[in-house]
C-alpha positions, 0 to 999 in steps of 0.5 A: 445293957441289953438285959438291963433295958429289955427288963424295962420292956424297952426294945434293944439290939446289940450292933457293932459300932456304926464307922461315922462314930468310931473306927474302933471295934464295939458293940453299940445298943440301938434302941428306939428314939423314942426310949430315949427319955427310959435310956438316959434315966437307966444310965442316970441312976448307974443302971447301966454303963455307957462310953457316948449316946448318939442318935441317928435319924432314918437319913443317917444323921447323928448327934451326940445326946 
């Protein structure tokens, strides 16, 4: 996913999972809110593989995408 997106030019950061989504051990991608659109079209077209897509806003709130 990391070399997928960064090939796009998108800015992306490998992270372990946050605790609110999962207990389990993970990595997540985080990338900017507003890449969004460049993120769910990637995934879309099988470009890359993802199990959820959330977003967390600055006060830590997140929704599922």
């Amino acid at each position: 996913m990391e070399r997928a997106l960064k090939e796009k030019e998108l800015a992306v950061k490998l992270i372990p999972v946050p605790r609110v989504i999962s207990s389990s051990c993970g990595l997540a991608a985080r990338t900017m809110v507003d890449d969004i659109d460049n993120v769910k079209a990637a995934i879309a077209a099988g470009e890359i593989e993802v199990d959820e897509t959330y977003v967390m806003t600055d006060n830590g709130d997140i929704r599922p995408v």
